[in-house]
C-alpha positions as CSV (number, residue, x, y, z in Angstrom):
1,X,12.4,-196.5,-2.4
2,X,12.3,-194.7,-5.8
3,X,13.8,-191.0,-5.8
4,X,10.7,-188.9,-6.2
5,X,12.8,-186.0,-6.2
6,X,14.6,-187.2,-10.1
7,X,11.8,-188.4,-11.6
8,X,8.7,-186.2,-10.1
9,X,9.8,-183.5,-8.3
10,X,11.9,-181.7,-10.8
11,X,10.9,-182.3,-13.9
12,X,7.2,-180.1,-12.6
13,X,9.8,-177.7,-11.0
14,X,11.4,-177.3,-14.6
15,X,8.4,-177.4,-16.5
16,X,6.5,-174.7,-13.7
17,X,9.4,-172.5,-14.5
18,X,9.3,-173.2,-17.9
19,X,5.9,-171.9,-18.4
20,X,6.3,-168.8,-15.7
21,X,9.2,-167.9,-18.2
22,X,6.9,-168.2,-21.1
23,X,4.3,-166.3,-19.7
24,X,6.3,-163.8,-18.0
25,X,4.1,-164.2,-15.1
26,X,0.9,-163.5,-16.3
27,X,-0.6,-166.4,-15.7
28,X,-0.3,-169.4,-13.3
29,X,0.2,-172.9,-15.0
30,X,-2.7,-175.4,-13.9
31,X,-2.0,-179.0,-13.2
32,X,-3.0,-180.1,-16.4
33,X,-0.6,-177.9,-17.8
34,X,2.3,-179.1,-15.8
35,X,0.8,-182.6,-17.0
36,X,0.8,-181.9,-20.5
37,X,4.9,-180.7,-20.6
38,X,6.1,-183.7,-18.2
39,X,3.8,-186.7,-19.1
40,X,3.0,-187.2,-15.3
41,X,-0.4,-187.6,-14.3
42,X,-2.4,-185.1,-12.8
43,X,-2.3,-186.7,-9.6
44,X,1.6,-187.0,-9.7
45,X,1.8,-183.5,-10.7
46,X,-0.1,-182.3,-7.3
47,X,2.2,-184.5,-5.4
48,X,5.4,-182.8,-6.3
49,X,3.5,-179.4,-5.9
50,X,2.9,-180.3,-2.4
51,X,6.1,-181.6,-2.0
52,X,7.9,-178.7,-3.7
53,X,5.6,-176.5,-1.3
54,X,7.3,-177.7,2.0
């Protein structure tokens, strides 16, 4: 079973934090933005938000 949490999950944790730092919370990353700073796919990148959401 591959840990999801190493090599999915947290790297779009890092990055969404990244970009909320950036921003100062003005604006709300998209999935394709989280996609362009990690290399995941899109798809991958709405996993770990839904998995980060629970």
């Amino acid at each position: 079973m591959e840990n999801t949490w190493a090599v999915r999950d947290l790297p779009v944790l890092e990055a969404i934090v990244e970009f909320l730092e950036e921003k100062i919370g003005f604006e709300m990353p998209e999935l394709s933005d989280i996609s362009d700073r990690t290399g995941i796919e899109v798809e991958d990148v709405g996993r770990a938000a839904q998995a980060l959401k629970q």
